[in-house]
C-alpha positions as CSV (number, residue, x, y, z in Angstrom):
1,X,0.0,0.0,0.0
2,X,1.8,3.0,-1.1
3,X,1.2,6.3,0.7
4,X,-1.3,9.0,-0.8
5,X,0.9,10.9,-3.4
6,X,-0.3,14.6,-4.4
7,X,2.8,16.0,-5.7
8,X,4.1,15.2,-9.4
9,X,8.0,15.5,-8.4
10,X,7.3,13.2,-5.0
11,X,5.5,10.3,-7.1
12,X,8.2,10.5,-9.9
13,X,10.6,9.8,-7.0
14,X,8.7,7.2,-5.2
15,X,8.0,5.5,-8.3
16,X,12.1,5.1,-8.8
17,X,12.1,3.8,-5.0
18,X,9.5,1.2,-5.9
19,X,11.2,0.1,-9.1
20,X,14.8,-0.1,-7.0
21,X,12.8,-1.9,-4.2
22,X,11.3,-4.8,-6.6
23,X,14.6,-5.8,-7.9
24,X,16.4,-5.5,-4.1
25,X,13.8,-7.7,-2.8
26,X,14.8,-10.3,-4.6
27,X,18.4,-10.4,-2.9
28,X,18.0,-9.1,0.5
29,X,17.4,-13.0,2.2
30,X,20.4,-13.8,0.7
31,X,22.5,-10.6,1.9
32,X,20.8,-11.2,5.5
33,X,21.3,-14.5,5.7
34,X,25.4,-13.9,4.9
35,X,25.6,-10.8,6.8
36,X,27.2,-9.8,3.2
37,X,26.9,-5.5,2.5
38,X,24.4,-4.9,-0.7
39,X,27.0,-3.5,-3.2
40,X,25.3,-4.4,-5.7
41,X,22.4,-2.5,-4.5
42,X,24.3,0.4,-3.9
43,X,25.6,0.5,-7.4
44,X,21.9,0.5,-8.6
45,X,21.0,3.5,-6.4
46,X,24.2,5.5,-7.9
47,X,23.4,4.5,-11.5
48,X,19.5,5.4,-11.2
49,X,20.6,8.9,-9.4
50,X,18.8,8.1,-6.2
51,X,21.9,8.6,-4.1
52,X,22.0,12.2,-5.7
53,X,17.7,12.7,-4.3
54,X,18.6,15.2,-1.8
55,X,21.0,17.3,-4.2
56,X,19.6,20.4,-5.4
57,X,18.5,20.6,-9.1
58,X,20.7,23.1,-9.8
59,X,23.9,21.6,-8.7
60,X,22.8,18.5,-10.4
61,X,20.5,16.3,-8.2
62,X,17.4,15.7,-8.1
63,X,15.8,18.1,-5.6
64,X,14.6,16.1,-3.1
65,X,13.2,17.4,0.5
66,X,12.8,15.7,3.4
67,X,8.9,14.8,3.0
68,X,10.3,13.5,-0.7
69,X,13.2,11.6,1.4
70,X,10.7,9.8,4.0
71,X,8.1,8.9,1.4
72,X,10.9,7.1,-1.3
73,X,12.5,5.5,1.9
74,X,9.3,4.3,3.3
75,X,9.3,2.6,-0.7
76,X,12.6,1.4,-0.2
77,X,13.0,-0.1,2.8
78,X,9.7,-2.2,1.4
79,X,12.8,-4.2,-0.7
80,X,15.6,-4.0,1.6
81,X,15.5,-2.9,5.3
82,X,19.8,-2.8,5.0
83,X,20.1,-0.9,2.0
84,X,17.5,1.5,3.0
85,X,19.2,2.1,6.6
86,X,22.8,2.9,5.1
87,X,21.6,4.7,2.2
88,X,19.3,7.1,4.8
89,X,22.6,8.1,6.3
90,X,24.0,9.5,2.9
91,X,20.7,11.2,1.8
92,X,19.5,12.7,5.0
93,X,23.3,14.7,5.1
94,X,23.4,15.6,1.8
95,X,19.7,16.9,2.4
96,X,21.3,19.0,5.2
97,X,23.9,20.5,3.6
98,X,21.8,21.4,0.7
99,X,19.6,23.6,3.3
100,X,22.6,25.3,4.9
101,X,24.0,25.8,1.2
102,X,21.0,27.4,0.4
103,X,21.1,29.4,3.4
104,X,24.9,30.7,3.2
105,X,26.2,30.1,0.0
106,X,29.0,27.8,1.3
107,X,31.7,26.9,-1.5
108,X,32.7,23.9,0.0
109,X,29.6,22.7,0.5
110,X,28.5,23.1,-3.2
111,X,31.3,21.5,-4.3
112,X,30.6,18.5,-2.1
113,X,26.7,18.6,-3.6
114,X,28.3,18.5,-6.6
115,X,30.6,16.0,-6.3
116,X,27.8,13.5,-4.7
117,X,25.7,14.5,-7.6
118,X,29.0,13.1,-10.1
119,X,28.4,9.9,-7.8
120,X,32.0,10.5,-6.3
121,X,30.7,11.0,-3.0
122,X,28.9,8.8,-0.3
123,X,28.9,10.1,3.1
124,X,28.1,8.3,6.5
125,X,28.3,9.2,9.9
126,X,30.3,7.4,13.0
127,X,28.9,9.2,16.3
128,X,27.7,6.6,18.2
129,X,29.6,5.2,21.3
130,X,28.7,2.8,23.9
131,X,28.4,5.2,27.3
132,X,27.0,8.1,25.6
133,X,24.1,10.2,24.4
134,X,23.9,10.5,21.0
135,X,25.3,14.0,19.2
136,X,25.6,15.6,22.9
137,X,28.6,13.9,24.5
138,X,31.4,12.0,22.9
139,X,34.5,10.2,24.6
140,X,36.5,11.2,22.0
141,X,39.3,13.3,22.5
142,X,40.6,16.4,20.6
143,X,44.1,18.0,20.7
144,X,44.5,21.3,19.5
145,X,47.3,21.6,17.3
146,X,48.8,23.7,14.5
147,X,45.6,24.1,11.4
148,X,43.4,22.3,13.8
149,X,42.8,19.6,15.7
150,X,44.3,15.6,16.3
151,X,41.2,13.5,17.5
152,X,41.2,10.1,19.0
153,X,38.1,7.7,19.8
154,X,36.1,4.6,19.3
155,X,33.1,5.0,17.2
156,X,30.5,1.9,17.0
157,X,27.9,1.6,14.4
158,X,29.4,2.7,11.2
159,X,26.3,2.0,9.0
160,X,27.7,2.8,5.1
161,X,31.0,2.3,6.5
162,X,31.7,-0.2,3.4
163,X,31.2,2.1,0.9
164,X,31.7,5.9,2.4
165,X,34.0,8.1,1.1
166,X,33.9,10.7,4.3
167,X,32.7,10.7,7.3
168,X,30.7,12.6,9.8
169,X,31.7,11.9,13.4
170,X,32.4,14.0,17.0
171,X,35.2,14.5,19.6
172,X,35.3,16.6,22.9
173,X,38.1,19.3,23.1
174,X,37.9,20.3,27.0
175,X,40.5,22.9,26.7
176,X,38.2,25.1,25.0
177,X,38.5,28.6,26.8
178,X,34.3,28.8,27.2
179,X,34.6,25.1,29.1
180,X,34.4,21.6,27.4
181,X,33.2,21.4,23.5
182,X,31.4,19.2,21.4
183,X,33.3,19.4,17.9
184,X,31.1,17.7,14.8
185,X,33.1,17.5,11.9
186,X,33.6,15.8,8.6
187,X,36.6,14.1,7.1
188,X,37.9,11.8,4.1
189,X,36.8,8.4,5.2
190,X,41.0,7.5,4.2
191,X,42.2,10.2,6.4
192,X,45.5,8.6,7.9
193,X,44.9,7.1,11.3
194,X,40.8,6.4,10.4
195,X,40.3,2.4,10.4
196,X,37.2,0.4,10.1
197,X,37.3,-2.3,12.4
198,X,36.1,-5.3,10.4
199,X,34.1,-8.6,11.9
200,X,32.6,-6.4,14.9
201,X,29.2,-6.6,13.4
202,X,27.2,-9.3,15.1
203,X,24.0,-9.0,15.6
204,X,20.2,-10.6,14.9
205,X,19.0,-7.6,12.5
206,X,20.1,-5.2,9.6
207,X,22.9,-7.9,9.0
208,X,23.3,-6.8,5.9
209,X,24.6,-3.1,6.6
210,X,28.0,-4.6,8.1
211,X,28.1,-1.3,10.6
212,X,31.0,-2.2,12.0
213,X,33.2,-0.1,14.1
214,X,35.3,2.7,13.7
215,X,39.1,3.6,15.6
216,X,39.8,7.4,15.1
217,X,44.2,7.3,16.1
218,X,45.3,10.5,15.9
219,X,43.3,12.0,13.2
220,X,43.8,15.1,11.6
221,X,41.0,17.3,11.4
222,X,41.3,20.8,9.9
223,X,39.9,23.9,11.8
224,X,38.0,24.4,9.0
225,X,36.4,21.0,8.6
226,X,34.6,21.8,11.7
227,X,31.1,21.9,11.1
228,X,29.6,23.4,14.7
229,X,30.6,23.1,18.2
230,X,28.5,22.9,21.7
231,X,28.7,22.9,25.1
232,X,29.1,19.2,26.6
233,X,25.8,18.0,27.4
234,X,23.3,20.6,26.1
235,X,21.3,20.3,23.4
236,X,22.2,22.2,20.2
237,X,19.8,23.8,17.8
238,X,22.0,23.3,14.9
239,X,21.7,20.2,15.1
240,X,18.1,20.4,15.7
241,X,18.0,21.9,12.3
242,X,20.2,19.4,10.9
243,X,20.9,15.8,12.1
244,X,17.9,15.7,14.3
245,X,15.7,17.3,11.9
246,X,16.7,15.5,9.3
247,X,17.2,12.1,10.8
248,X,14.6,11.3,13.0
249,X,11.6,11.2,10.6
250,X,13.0,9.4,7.8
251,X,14.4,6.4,10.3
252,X,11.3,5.9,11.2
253,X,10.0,6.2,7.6
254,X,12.0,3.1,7.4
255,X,11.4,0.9,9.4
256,X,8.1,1.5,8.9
257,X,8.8,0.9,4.8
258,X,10.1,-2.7,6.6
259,X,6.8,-3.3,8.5
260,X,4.6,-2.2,5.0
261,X,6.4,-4.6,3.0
262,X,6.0,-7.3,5.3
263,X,2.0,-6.1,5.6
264,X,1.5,-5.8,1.8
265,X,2.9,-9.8,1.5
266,X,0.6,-10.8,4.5
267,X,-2.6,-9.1,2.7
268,X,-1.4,-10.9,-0.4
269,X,-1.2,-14.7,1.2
270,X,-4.4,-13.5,3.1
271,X,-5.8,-13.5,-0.5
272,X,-4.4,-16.5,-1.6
273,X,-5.7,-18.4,0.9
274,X,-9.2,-17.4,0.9
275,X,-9.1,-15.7,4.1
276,X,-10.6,-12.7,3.8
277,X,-13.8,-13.6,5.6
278,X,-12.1,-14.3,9.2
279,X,-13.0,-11.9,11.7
280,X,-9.7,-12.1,13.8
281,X,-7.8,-11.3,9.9
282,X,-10.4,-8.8,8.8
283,X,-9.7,-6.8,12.5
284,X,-6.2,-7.0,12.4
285,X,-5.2,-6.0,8.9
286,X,-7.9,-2.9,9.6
287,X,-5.6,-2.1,12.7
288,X,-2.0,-2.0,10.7
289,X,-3.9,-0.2,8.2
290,X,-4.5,2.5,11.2
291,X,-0.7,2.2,12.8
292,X,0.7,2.3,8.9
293,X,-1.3,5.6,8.3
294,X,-1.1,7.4,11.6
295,X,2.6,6.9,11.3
296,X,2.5,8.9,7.9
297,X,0.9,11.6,9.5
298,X,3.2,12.3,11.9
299,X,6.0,11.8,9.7
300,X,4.8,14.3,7.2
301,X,4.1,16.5,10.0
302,X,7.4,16.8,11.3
303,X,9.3,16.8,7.8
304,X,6.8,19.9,7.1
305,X,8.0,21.3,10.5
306,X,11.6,20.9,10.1
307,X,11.3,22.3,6.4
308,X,9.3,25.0,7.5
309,X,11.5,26.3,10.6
310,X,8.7,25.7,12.9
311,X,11.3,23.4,15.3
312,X,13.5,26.3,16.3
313,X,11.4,29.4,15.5
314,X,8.2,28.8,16.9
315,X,9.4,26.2,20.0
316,X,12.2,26.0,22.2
317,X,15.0,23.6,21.2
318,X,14.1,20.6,23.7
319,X,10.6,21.1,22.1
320,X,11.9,20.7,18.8
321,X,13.7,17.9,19.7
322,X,11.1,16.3,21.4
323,X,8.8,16.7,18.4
324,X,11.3,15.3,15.9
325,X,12.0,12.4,18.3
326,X,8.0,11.9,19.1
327,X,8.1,10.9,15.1
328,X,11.2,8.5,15.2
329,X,9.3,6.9,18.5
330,X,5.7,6.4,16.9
331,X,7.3,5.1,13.1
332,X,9.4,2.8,15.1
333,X,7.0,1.3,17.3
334,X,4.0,1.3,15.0
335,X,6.1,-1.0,12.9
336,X,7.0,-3.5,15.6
337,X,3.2,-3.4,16.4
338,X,2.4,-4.0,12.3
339,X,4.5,-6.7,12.2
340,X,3.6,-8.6,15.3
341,X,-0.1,-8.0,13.6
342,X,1.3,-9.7,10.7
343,X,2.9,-12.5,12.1
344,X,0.0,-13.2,14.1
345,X,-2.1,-13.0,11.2
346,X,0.4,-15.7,8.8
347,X,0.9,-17.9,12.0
348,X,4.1,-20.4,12.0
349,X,5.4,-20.2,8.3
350,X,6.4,-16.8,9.3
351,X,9.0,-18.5,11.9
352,X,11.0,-20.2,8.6
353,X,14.4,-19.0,8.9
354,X,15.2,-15.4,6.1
355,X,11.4,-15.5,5.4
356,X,10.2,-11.8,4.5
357,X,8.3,-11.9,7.8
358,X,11.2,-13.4,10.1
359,X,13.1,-11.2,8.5
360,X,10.9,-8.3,9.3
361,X,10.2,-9.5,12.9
362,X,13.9,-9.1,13.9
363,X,14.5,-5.9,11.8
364,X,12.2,-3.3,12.9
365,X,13.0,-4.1,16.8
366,X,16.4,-2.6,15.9
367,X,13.9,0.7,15.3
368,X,13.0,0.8,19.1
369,X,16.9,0.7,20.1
370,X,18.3,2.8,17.4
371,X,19.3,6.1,19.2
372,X,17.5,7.8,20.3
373,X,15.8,4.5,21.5
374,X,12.6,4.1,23.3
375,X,13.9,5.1,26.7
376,X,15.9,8.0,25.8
377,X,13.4,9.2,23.5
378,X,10.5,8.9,26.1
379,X,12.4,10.1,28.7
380,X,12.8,13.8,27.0
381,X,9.1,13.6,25.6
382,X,7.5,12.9,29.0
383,X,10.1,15.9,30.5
384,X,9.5,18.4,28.1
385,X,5.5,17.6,28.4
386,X,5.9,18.4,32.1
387,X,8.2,21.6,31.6
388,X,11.0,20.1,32.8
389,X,14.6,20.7,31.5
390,X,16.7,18.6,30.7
391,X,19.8,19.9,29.8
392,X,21.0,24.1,28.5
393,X,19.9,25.1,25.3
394,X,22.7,25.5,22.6
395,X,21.4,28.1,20.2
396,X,21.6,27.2,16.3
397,X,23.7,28.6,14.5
398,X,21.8,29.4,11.7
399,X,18.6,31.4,13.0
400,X,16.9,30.4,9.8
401,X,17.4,27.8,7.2
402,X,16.3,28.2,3.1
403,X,13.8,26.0,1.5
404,X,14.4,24.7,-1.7
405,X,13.7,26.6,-4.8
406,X,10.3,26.5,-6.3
407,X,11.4,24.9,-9.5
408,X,13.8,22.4,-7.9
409,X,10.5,21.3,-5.9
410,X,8.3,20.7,-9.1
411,X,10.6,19.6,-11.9
C-alpha cells in the first residue's frame, strides 16, 4: 500500500524507489542471511541517481526534500531494510547541507553537492559510542594543534561504512576557553589514522549493513572541517535543524517501509488463501492499516516542520527535539506493532528461517533501540510535556534555514 501521493515531483521519486525496491527484494534473504553488505544495491542507487535525491537541481540532483526523502524510503526499505538504513545516512546529510548551502552560500559545500551529484561522494556518519548520548557527549578526544585539531576515539555503528567516502563523526576538546566542547566534523573516510574495524558486526538484524566499528588514532581534522561546536551535554539547535531534523523522521520512515512490506505480502497470502472472511484477519489487517497511516501523518508532520523552521522558531530547542523524536518513537513502534499483527495473522510459516516476515520480525525491533531509543526518547518527551529541562539550550547557528527553490521542488 503506497502512501497517498499529491505531488508530481514526490510520485516521480517514489516510483524510482519502488522500481529499486522490486529488484532489491529479490536479494535481500540472501544478503541477510550472509551478513554480506548490498554492493550491488548500492551501485543500482548511484546508477539510477537516487543517491544524488537530496542534491539540489541546480547543482545536479534531483531536488529532493525531506517529505520527498521519507516517502521514497518508506518505498525502499519495502525491498531491503539494510540498504534503505545505510543509504538514509547518505541522503539525510546531503539533504542537510543542501539547506545550509541554500542558506549561506557555502563553497565547499556546493562543491561536495556537486561531487555526490558526479556519484563520487557517499557520506556516513560514525557518532555513536557505547556510554553516551547520542550528538551531545562524545569520549573522543581532541588536541588542538597547529591548522586544527588531532582527534582520537572509538566510534560503533558505522552504518555505510563499506562504501563511504567521508565521514561525519564527534570529539570533545575540553581545553576550550568557554569550558568543554562538542566538535562535529567531517573528514575523508581514508584520512590517515581512520580504520574500520572489520568482523565487529554481530547482531540478529540489519545484518546486511555490516556497521562495523570505527578507531579514530590521531586523526587530523582541519579547523576548517569543523562543522559546529556545543557545550558538553546541552542540546544544540544546529543540530536540531540538521541531524535531528533530518534524521529522526525518515528512520522511522524506514522501518516503517520494513513493517509495510511485510504487511503488503501478508494481505497478499491472506488472499491466496481465501481468508478474507475471518473476523480475527479482517480486525487485524484494519488495525496495521491505522498504525501504517497514523505513522504517515506524523512523519509528514514533522518533515513539514523541520522544512518549515517551525522546530526552532516557533518552540524552544528541547521542544523541537522532542517533536522530531516523538516521530522516530511512533514510526518505530508502530512497525514493531504492524509486524507482530502480521505474524500473528500468517501464524508459523512466518518462523521459517530469512522469510520476508522473520526477516521483518527481527529488523524493525532494531527501530526501538536505534538512538535515540525508546527510553531516551520517552524520557525527553515525557520531560519536556511536564516543563521540565533537561539539559541548556545550545542556540543554532543558523537562526533560519532556506527552503528549496520552487522549480527544484516541481521539476
Amino acid at each position: 500500500m503506497r502512501p497517498l501521493i499529491t505531488q508530481p515531483a514526490r510520485g516521480r521519486l517514489v516510483a524510482m524507489a519502488e522500481d529499486l525496491a522490486a529488484a532489491f527484494r529479490e536479494r535481500a534473504a540472501e544478503y541477510d542471511r550472509n551478513a554480506e553488505f548490498p554492493h550491488l544495491n548500492i551501485n543500482e542507487l548511484r546508477e539510477a541517481g537516487y543517491l544524488r535525491l537530496t542534491v539540489p537541481r541546480e547543482l545536479g540532483g534531483l531536488g529532493g526534500d525531506l517529505g520527498d526523502m521519507a516517502a521514497t524510503q518508506e518505498r525502499l526499505a519495502t525491498g531491503c531494510a539494510s540498504t534503505a538504513l545505510t543509504v538514509n545516512m547518505h541522503l539525510s546529510m546531503a539533504g542537510q547541507m543542501a539547506r545550509v548551502w541554500r542558506t549561506t552560500g557555502d563553497e565547499r559545500a556546493r562543491r561536495m553537492l556537486a561531487d555526490i551529484a558526479d556519484g563520487r561522494v557517499i557520506l556516513m556518519g560514525a557518532t555513536a559510542e557505547p556510554g553516551h548520548a547520542l550528538v551531545r557527549s562524545t569520549g573522543a578526544k581532541a588536541r588542538k594543534v597547529e591548522g586544527g585539531y588531532l582527534v582520537t576515539g572509538e566510534k560503533t555503528f558505522g552504518t555505510g561504512s563499506a562504501v563511504m567516502t567521508h565521514m561525519t563523526s564527534m570529539a570533545v576538546y575540553r581545553e576550550h576557553p568557554d569550558g568543554p566542547q562538542v566538535l562535529v566534523f567531517r573528514i575523508p573516510a581514508d584520512s590517515p589514522g581512520v580504520r574500520v574495524v572489520e568482523g565487529t558486526w554481530h547482531t540478529s538484524a540489519l545484518r546486511a549493513t555490516r556497521s562495523e566499528n570505527i578507531e579514530l588514532r590521531d586523526v587530523m581534522v582541519p579547523e576548517e572541517n569543523v562543522l559546529t561546536s556545543f557545550p558538553v551535554g546541552s542540546l544544540d539547535g544546529s543540530l536540531l535543524q540538521t541531524v535531528w531534523g533530518w534524521a529522526m523522521p525518515t528512520f522511522a520512515a524506514v522501518y516503517l517501509g520494513v513493517a509495510v512490506g511485510a504487511f503488503e505480502q501478508c494481505v497478499q497470502d491472506v488472499l491466496s488463501r481465501g481468508w478474507e472472511e475471518r473476523a480475527y484477519v479482517r480486525s487485524s489487517i484494519s488495525e496495521c492499516e491505522v498504525l501504517i497511516e497514523t505513522s504517515r501523518a506524523v512523519i509528514e508532520r514533522t518533515t513539514r516542520e523541520v522544512m518549515g523552521n517551525a522546530l526552532w522558531d516557533s518552540m524552544s530547542i528541547q521542544q523541537g527535539m522532542s517533536r522530531v523524536l516523538l516521530a522516530k518513537t511512533v514510526g518505530t513502534n508502530n512497525a514493531v506493532e504492524i509486524v507482530d499483527r502480521v505474524i500473528r495473522i500468517i501464524g508459523t510459516p512466518a518462523l521459517r528461517p530469512g522469510s520476508l516476515y522473520e526477516r521483518a520480525h527481527r529488523d524493525v525491533r532494531a527501530g526501538t533501540m536505534h538512538p535515540y531509543s525508546n527510553s531516551d526518547a520517552c524520557d525527553l518527551i515525557a520531560a519536556t510535556a511536564l516543563g521540565a529541562e533537561v539539559a541548556p539550550a545550545h542556540p543554532p547557528r543558523l537562526r533560519k534555514l532556506a527552503e528549496p527553490a520552487a522549480d527544484d521542488r516541481n521539476p
